[in-house]
KEKE-998820 format. One record per residue (C-alpha): x, y, z; residue number from 1. Coordinates in steps of 0.02 Angstrom, whole numbers. Layout:
BEGIN
ATOM    east   north      up  pos
ATOM       X       Y       Z  NUM
...
This chain:
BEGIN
ATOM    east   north      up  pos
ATOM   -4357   -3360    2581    1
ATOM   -4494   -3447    2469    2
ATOM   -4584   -3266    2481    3
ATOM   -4429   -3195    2410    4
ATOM   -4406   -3334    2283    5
ATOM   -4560   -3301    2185    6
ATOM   -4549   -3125    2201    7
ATOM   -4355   -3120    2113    8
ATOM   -4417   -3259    2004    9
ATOM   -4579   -3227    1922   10
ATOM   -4643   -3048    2007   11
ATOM   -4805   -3142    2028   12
ATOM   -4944   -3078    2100   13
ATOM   -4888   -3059    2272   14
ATOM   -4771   -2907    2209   15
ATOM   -4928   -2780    2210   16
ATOM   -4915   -2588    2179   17
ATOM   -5034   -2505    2309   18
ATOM   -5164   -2385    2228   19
ATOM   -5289   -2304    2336   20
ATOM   -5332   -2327    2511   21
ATOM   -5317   -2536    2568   22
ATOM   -5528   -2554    2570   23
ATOM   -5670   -2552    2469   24
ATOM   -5723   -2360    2486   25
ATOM   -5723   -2217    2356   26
ATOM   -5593   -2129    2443   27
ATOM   -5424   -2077    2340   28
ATOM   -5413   -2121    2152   29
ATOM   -5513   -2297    2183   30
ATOM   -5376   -2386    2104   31
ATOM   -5364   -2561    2168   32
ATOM   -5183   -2635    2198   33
ATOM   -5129   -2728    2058   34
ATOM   -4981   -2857    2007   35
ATOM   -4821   -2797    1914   36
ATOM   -4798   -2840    1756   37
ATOM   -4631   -2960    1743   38
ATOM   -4465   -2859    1731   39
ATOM   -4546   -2705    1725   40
ATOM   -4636   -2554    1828   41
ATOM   -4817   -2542    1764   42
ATOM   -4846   -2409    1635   43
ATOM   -4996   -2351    1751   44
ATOM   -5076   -2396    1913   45
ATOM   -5215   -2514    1835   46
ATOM   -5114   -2610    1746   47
ATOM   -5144   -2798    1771   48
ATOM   -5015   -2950    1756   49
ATOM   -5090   -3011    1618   50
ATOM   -5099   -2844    1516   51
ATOM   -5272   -2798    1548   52
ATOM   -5286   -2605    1606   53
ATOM   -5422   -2582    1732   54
ATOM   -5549   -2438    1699   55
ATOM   -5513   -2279    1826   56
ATOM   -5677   -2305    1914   57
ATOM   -5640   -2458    2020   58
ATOM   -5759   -2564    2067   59
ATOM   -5847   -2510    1913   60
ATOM   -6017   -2439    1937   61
ATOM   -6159   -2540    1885   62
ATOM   -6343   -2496    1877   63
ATOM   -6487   -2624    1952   64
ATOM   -6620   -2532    1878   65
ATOM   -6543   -2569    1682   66
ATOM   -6410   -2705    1712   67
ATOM   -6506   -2823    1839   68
ATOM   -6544   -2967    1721   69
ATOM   -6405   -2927    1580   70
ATOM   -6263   -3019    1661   71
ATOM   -6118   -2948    1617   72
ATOM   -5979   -2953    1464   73
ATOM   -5805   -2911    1512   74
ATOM   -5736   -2787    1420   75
ATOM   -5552   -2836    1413   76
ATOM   -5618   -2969    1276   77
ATOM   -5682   -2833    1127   78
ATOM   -5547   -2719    1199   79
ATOM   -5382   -2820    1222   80
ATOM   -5187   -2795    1239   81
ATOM   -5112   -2767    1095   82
ATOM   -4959   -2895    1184   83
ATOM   -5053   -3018    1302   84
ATOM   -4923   -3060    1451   85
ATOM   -4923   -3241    1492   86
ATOM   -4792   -3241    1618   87
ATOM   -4911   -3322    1746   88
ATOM   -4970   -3475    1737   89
ATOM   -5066   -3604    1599   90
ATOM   -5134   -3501    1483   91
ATOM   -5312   -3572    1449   92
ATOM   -5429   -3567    1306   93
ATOM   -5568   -3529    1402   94
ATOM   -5613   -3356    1280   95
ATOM   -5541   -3267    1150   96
ATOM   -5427   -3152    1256   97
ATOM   -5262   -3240    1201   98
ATOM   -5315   -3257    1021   99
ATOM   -5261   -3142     903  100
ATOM   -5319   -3283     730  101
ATOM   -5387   -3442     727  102
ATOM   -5504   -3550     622  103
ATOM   -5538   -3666     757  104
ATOM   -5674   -3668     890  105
ATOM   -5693   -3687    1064  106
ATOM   -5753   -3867    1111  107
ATOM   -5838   -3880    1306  108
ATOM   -5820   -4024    1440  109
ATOM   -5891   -4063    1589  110
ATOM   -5826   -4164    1748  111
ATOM   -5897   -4343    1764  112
ATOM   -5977   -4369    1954  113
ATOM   -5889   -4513    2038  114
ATOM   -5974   -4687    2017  115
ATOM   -5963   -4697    2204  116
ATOM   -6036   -4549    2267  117
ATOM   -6088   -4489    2383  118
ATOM   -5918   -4471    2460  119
ATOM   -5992   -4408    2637  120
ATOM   -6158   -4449    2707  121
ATOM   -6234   -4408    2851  122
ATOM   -6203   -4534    2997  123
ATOM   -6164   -4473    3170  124
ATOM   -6306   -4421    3304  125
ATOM   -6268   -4247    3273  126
ATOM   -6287   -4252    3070  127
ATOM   -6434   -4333    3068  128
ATOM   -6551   -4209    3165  129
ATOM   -6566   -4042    3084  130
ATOM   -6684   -3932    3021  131
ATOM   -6881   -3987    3018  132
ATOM   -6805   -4158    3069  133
ATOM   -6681   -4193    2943  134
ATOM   -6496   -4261    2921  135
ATOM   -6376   -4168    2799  136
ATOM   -6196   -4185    2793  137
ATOM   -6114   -4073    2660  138
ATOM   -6039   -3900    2612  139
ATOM   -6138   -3768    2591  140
ATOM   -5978   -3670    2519  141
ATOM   -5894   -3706    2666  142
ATOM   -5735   -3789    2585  143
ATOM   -5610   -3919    2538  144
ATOM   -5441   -3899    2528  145
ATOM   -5255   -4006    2515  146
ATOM   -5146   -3969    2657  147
ATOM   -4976   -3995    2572  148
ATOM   -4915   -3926    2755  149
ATOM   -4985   -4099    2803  150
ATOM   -5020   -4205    2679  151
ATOM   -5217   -4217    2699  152
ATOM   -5371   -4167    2608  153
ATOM   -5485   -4068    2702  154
ATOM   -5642   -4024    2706  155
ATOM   -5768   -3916    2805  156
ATOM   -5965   -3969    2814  157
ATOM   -6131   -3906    2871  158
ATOM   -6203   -4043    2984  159
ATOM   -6384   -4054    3063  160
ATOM   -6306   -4014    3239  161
ATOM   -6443   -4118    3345  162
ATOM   -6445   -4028    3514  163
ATOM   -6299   -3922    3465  164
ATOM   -6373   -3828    3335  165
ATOM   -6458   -3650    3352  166
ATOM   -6639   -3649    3328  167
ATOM   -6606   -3790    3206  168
ATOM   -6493   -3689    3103  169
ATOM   -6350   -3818    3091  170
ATOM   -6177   -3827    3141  171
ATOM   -5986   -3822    3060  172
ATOM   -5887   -4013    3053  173
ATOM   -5706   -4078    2998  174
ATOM   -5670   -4215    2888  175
ATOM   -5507   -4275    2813  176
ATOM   -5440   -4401    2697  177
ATOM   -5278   -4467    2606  178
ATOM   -5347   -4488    2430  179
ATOM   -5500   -4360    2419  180
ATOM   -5643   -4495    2408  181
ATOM   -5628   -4580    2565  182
ATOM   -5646   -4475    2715  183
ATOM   -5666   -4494    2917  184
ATOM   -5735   -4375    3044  185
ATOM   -5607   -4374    3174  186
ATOM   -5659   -4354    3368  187
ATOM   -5627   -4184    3429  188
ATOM   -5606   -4067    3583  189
ATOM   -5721   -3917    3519  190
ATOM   -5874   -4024    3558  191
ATOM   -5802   -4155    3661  192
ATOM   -5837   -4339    3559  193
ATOM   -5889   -4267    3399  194
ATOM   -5809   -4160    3219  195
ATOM   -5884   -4006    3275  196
ATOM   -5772   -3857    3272  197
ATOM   -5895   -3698    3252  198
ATOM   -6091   -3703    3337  199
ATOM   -6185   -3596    3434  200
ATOM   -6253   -3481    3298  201
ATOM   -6396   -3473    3183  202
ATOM   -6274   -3514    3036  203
ATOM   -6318   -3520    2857  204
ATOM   -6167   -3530    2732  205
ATOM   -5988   -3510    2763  206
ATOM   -5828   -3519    2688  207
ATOM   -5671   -3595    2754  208
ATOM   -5505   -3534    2653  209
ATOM   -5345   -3605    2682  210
ATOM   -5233   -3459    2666  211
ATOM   -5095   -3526    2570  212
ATOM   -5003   -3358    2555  213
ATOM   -5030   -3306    2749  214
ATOM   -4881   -3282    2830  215
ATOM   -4969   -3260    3023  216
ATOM   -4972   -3445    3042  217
ATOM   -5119   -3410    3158  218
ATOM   -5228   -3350    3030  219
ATOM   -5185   -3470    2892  220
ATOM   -5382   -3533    2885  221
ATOM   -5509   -3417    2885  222
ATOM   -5685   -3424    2908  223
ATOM   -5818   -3317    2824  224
ATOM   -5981   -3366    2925  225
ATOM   -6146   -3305    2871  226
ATOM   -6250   -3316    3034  227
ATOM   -6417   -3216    3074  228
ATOM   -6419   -3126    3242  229
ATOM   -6583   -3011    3287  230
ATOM   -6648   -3047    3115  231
ATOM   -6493   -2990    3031  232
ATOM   -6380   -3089    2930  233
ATOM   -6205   -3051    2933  234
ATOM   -6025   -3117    2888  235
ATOM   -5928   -3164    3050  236
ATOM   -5747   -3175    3037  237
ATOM   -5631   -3289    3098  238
ATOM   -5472   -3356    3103  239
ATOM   -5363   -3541    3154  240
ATOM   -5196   -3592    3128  241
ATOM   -5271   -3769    3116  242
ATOM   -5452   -3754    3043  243
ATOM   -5510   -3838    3192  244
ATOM   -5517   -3718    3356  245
ATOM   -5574   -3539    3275  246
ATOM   -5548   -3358    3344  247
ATOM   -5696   -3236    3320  248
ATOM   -5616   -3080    3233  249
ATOM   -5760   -2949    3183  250
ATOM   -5924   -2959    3095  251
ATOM   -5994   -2864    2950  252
ATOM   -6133   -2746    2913  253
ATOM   -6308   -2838    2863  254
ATOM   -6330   -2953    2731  255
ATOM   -6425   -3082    2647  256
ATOM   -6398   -3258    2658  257
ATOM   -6298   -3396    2553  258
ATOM   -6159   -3239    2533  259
ATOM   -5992   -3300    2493  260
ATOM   -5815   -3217    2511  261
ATOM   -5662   -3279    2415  262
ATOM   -5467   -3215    2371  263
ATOM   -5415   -3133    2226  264
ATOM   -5227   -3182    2236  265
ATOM   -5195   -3104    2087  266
ATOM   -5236   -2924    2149  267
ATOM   -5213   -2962    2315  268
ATOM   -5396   -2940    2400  269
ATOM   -5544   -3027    2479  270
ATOM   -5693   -2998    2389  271
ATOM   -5864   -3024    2446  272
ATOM   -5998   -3110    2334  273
ATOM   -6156   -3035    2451  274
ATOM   -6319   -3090    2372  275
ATOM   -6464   -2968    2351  276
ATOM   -6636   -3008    2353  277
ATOM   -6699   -2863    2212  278
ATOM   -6887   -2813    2229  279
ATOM   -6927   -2789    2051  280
ATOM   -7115   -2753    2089  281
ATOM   -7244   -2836    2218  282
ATOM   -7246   -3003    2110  283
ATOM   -7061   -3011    2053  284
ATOM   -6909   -3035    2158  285
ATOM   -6737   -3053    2074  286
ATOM   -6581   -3141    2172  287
ATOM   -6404   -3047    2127  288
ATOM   -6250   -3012    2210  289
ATOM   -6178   -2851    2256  290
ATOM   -5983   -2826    2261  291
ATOM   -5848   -2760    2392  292
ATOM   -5653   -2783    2393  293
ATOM   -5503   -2762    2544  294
ATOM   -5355   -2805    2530  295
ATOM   -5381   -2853    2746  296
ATOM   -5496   -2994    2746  297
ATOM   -5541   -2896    2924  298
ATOM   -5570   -2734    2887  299
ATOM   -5660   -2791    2738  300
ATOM   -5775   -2912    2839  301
ATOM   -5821   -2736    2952  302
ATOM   -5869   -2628    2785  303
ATOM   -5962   -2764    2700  304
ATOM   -6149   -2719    2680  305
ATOM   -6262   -2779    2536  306
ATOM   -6339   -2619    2465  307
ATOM   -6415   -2598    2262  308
ATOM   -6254   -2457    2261  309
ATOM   -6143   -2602    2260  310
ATOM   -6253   -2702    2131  311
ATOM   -6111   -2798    2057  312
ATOM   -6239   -2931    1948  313
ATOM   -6400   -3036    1912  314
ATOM   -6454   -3192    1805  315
ATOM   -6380   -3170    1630  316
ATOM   -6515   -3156    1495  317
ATOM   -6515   -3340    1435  318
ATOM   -6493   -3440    1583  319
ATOM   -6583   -3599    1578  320
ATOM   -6743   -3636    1649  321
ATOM   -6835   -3782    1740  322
ATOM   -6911   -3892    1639  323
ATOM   -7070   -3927    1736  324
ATOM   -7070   -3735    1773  325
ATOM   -7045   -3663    1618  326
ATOM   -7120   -3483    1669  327
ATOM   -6998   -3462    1820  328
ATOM   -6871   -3352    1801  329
ATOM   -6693   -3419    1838  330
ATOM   -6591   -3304    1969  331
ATOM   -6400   -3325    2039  332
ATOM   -6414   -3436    2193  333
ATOM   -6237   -3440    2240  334
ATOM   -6064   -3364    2155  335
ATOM   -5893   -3452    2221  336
ATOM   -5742   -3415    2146  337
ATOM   -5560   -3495    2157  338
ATOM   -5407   -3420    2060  339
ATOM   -5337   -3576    1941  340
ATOM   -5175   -3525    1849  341
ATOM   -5188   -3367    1765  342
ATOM   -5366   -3354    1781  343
ATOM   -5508   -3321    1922  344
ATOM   -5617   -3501    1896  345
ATOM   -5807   -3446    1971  346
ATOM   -5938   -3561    2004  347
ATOM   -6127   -3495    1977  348
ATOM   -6258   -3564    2072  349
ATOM   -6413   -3549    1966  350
ATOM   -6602   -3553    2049  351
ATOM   -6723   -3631    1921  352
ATOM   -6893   -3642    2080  353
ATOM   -7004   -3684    2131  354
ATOM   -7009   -3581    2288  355
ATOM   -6970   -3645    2447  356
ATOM   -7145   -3649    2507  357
ATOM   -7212   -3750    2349  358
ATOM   -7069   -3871    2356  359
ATOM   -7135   -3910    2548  360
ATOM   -7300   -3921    2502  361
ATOM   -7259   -4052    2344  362
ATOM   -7117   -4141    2450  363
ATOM   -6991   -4086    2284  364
ATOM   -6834   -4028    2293  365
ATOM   -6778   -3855    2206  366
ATOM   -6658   -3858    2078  367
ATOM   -6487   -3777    2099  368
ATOM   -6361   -3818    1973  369
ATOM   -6183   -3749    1944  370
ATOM   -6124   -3682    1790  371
ATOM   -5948   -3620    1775  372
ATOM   -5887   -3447    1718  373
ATOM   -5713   -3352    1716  374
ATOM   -5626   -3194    1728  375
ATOM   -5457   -3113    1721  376
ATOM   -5487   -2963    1813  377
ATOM   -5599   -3011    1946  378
ATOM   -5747   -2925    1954  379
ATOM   -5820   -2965    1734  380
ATOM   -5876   -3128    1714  381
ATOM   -5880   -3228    1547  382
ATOM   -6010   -3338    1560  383
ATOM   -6040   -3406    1358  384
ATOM   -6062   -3566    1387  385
ATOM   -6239   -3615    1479  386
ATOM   -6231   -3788    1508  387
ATOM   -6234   -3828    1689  388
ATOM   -6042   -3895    1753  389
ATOM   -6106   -3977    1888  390
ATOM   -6303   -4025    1839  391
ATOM   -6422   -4118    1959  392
ATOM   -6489   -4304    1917  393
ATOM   -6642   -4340    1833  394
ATOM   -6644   -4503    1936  395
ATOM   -6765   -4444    2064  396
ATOM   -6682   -4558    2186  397
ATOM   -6519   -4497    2157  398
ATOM   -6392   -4414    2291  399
ATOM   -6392   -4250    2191  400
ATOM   -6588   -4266    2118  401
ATOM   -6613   -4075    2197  402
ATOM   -6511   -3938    2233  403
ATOM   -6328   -3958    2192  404
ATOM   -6194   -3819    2274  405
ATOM   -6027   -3767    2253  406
ATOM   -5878   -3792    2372  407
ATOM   -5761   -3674    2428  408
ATOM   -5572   -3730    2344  409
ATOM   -5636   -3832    2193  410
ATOM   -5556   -3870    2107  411
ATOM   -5419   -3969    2182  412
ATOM   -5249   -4032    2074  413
ATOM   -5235   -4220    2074  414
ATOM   -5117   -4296    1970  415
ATOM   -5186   -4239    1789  416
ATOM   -5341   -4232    1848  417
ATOM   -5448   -4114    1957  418
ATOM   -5566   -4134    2102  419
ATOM   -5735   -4041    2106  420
ATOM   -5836   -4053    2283  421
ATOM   -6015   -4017    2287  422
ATOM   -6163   -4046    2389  423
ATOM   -6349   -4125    2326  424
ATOM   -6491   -4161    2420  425
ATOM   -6606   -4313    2399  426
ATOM   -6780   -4322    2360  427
ATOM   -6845   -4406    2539  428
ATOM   -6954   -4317    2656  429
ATOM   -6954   -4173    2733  430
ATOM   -6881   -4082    2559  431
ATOM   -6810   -3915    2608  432
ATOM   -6660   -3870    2684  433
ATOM   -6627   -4058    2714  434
ATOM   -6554   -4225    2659  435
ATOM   -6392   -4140    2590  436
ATOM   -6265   -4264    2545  437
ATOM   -6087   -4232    2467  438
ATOM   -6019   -4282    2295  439
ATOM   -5880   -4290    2204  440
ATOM   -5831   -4230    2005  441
ATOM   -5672   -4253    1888  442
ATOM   -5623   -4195    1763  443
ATOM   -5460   -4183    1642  444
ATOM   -5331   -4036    1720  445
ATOM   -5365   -3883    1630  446
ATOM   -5505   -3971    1535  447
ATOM   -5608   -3830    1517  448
ATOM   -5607   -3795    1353  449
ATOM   -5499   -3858    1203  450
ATOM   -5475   -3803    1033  451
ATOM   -5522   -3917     909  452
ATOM   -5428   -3968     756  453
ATOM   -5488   -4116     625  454
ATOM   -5429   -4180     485  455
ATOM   -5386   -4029     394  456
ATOM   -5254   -3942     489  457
ATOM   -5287   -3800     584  458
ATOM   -5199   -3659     679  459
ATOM   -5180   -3535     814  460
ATOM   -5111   -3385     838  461
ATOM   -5060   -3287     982  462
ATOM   -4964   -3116    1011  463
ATOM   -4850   -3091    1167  464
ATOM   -4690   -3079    1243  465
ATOM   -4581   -3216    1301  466
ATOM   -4560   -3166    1491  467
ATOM   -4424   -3170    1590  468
ATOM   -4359   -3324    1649  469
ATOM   -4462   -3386    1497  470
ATOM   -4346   -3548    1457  471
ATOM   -4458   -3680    1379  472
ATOM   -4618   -3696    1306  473
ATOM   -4754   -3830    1360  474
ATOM   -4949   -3887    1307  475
ATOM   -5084   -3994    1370  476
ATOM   -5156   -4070    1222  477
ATOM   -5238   -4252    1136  478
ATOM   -5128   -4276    1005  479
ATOM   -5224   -4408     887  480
ATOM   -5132   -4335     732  481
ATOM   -4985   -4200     753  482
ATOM   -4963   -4011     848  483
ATOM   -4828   -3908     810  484
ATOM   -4780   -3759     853  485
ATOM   -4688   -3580     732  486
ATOM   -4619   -3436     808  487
ATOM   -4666   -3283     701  488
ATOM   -4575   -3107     733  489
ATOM   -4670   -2964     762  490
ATOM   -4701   -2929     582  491
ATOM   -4760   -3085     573  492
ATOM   -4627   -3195     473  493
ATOM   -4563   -3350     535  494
ATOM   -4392   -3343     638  495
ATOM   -4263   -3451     610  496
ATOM   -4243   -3598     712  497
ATOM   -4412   -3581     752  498
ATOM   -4508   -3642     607  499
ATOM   -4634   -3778     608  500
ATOM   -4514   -3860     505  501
ATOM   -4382   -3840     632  502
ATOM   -4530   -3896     765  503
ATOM   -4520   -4067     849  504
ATOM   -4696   -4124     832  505
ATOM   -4797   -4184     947  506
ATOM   -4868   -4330     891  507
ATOM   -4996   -4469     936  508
ATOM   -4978   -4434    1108  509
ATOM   -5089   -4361    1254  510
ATOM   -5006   -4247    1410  511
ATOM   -5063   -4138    1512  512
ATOM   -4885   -4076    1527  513
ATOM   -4787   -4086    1360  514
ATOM   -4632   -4002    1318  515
ATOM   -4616   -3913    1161  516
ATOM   -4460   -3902    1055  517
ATOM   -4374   -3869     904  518
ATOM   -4227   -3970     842  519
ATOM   -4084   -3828     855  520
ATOM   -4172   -3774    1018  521
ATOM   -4235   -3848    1160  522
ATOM   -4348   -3698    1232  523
ATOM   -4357   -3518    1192  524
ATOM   -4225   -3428    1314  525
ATOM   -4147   -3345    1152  526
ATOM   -4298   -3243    1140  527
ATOM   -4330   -3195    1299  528
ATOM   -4412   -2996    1304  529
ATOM   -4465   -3010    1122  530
ATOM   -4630   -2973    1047  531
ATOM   -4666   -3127     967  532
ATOM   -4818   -3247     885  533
ATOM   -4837   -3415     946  534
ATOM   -4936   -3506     808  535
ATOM   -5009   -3678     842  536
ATOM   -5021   -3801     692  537
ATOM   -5157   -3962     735  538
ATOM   -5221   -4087     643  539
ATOM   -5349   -4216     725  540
ATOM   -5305   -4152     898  541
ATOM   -5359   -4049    1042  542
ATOM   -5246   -3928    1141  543
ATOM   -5316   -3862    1314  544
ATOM   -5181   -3737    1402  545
ATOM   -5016   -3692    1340  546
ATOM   -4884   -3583    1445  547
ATOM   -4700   -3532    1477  548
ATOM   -4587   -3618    1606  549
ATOM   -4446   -3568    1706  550
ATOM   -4416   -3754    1726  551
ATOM   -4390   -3930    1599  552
ATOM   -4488   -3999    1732  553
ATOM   -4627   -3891    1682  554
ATOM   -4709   -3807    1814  555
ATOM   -4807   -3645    1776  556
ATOM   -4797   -3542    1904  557
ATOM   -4986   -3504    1927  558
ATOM   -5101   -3540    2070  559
ATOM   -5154   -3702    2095  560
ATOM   -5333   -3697    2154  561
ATOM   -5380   -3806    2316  562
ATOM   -5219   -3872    2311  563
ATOM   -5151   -4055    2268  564
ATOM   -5030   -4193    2334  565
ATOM   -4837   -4110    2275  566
ATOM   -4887   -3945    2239  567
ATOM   -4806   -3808    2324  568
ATOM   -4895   -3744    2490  569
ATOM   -4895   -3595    2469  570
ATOM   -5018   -3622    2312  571
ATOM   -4918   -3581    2176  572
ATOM   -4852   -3709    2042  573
ATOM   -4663   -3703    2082  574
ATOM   -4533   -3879    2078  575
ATOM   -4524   -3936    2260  576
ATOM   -4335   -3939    2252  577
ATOM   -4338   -3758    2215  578
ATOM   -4468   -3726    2363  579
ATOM   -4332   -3855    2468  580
ATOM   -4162   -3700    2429  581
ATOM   -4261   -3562    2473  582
């Protein structure tokens, strides 16, 4: 009935129109499936909730050779719907897809790390003995999540593994917790007297995703284990209805290490982030990912294979580099992604050296640090800004001094804030591929990116279509001065009722949930299905997200990331009384 609910209610993504064959291969018309439009059939097969149209070769075709360190530039952002549909979700500020005029900028933030980290340490025999001799105790990917089945945080951790690990490759543990900070290893029966719940392989990374939108309540975690066997690495996929006692499913085709798979909920498929080690020439080697989709996380999991036909990207031309290594060249470590409201939220790993062999033989650390990027049809990546999200400590000492990771599910929804997990490593001998510890970030909810107003007023404007089921009209902002918001027709002239006059201002007040109305009417139901502009008046204030509601209450109906304590559970921002009647 909840299925049904959201389907009748917002045609969100889980309505998909199948195009092509249900995997990654060239066969058919290599249309992906893609999400409905609200309270229509899609003018074509590519056409994306949020407007976009996808390009008729799908995955797009991208050259090593040329494009290897180029990054990428999506091209929905030069070339963009004339209407942008915002019928899913907060609509974020991240770019200028929703922006049709503005004369404000984009301002950056970046999460604060707890004061207390790290949150998880390594303490039990079986954490504290791992490669060359070493404890670590962290995700490596792997992933945390909020059970809102249950009402736990949980989160999945590469451990040392003592004398259950595989030629010292490490093992999977369990940890949960009530508030997200503090966290116990409970005892159980995998490994009998210990949080084990996957060994016995040569593992590298993995990723644990709780399947919010599974309705095979034995498959509602799934794992996505990188392990090597016979010199190969490869995904190896499984499935739980718990997280803890796992099912081996089918393995993939060779690939490199620290490859990552995540969900696309808003086309419906698993895609795998497989990186590839590029031989440039005999003194240069280049670390990039290559790209496959399924819309079955199984059959997708058999087809996977990294291979330079599949090159998806590399480093982006400015990345930043290592200060005391200023002549290294940065590469992509690492690429997680999580889908956050309207948007797919990815986290890029970036490699700044030295070498693993120089960091052992100068007892350093190499630096990994996260930088964030986003994209709203999956596969381009905007990646302006270049200051590292989650950066490593220039306390030497520090938890996260080397090597910081992302986590699988980040970020989580708590409150009006939200929870980033990621793993450091200290600088104590031996260095690498040891003394991983696990931190925690925060940072305001949706607090990407804001648009900055000062003094002098300032504006935004925005063309789209109220959606259906379109009722009221809300914005997370830092109101220091005043926001208000004018409805413009199509042509542009201010429609009655709606006039920042009219407007209710929002004034000296910060919410990350603020209603906004107009003093003959409350929302915008009267102009449900027409092409209107939403302009956005500010003065001394900062607005992050705005979006449409079915609700007073205010929730968005877009995907809420790792989840959070009284969201919905089946990862979509819906009222809980409304989940309750259906």
């Amino acid at each position: 009935m909840k299925r049904l609910f959201y389907t009748l209610l917002f045609f969100l993504p889980c309505m998909l129109i199948a195009c092509g064959g249900s995997d990654d291969t060239p066969d058919g018309d290599n249309n992906p499936p893609v999400v409905a439009p609200p309270c229509e059939e899609p003018v074509d097969s590519r056409l994306l909730y949020n407007g976009i149209r996808l390009p008729e070769q799908w995955p797009p075709v991208r050259s090593s050779s040329s494009e290897l360190e180029k990054g990428m530039s999506p091209f929905y952002l030069s070339d963009k719907p004339s209407v942008i549909n915002i019928s899913v979700g907060r609509q974020l500020f991240v770019d200028n897809f929703l922006i049709e005029s503005t004369n404000l900028k984009r301002t950056f933030y970046y999460p604060e790390y707890y004061s207390g980290n790290p949150i998880l340490t390594p303490e039990q025999d079986w954490e504290k003995t791992g490669t060359k001799g070493a404890a670590f105790a962290a995700p490596f990917s792997d992933g945390v999540w909020y059970d809102e089945k249950e009402g736990k945080y949980k989160m999945w951790y590469m451990a040392g593994g003592g004398s259950y690990a595989t030629s010292g490759a490490g093992v999977t543990c369990y940890a949960e917790s009530t508030d997200g900070i503090h966290w116990t290893k409970p005892t159980l029966s995998v490994v009998a007297g210990t949080n084990i719940v996957d060994y016995n392989s040569e593992r590298d990374a993995s990723v644990i995703w709780l399947d919010k939108q599974e309705s095979n309540a034995s498959k509602r975690y799934k794992m996505f284990l990188v392990a090597r066997e016979s010199g190969k690495w490869r995904y190896h996929y499984k499935t739980s209805p718990d997280g803890k006692v796992w099912r081996a499913a089918v393995q993939s085709e060779p690939i490199a290490d620290r490859s990552t798979v995540y969900k696309n909920p808003f086309r419906n498929v698993w895609v795998y982030s497989m990186r590839h080690n590029v031989r440039v020439d005999a003194n240069k080697l280049v670390r990039a990912r290559d790209y496959n989709e399924n819309t079955d996380p199984e059959a997708g999991t058999k087809k996977a294979e990294a291979l330079l036909s599949a090159f998806w990207f590399g480093p982006w031309a400015n990345e930043q580099h290592h200060t005391d290594y200023p002549n290294i060249a940065p590469a992509i470590y690492n690429q997680d992604a999580t889908p956050y409201e309207s948007i797919m939220l990815g986290f890029f790993t970036v490699w700044q050296g030295p070498e693993n062999n120089v960091c052992d033989s100068l007892n350093i650390q190499k630096r990994n640090e996260v930088l964030i990027g986003w994209s709203k049809d999956g596969f381009h990546w905007n990646r302006e800004n270049k200051k590292p999200f989650l950066p490593v400590s220039e306390d030497f000492h520090a938890w996260n001094a080397g090597n910081v990771q992302s986590t699988a599910g980040s970020p989580l929804i708590v409150g009006d804030s939200l929870y980033f997990y990621v793993s450091g490593r200290y600088n104590s001998k031996p260095k690498h591929d040891s003394n991983f510890a696990t931190g925690l970030a925060m940072l305001r909810r949706d607090g990407f990116v804001s648009m900055r107003a000062g003094r002098k007023e300032g504006y935004i404007e925005i063309k789209t279509q109220i959606p259906a089921n379109g009722n009221y009209l809300f914005v997370n902002a830092d109101v220091k001065g005043t926001l208000a918001v004018e409805v413009l027709d199509d042509n542009g002239q201010p429609m009655e009722g709606f006039t920042k006059k009219d407007c209710i201002s929002m004034k000296k007040s910060d919410k990350t949930k603020q209603m906004i109305s107009w003093e003959k009417h409350p929302g915008v139901t009267s102009l449900v299905g027409k092409t209107v502009r939403l302009k956005f008046y500010l003065n001394q204030a900062d607005i992050y997200a705005f979006w449409i509601s079915a609700w007073q209450t205010g929730e968005s109906g877009g995907y809420t990331g790792g989840g959070g304590p009284g969201l919905s559970d089946e990862g979509i921002d819906t009222p809980m009384d409304k989940l309750k009647n259906n």
